[in-house]
C-alpha positions, 0 to 999 in steps of 0.5 A: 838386579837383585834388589827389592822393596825393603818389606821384601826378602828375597829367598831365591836367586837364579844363577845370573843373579835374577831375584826369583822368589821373595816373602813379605816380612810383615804378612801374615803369608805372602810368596812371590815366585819369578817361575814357573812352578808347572815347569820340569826343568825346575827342582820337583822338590822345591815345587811341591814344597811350595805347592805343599805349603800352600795347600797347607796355608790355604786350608789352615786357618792359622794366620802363618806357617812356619818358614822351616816347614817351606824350606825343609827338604 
């Protein structure tokens, strides 16, 4: 657990050390998430930040955005 391709970072990680979440290092915006962002269980904030960033990206034109502006709180 908790090991990913080397273009990998992983960026979050469950409590049993599972790899949730991971940004491509040399892509312009590429996420993947081993959640379910639907779900309450998880942290709102978290998922409209990712939500948020991705509306952003999607609607931008611009070929990235910053890693500051997904992990703000």
């Amino acid at each position: 657990m908790g090991v990913v391709a080397p273009e990998l970072r992983v960026t979050a990680v469950a409590e049993d050390g599972v790899v949730e979440a991971t940004e491509h290092l040399d892509r312009t915006w590429a996420v993947g998430v081993q959640w379910h962002p639907e779900d309450s269980h998880g942290s709102a904030a978290d998922r409209g930040r990712l939500f948020s960033a991705f509306v952003e990206q999607a609607g931008s034109g611009r070929r990235r955005v910053p890693r500051s502006r997904v992990l703000a709180a």
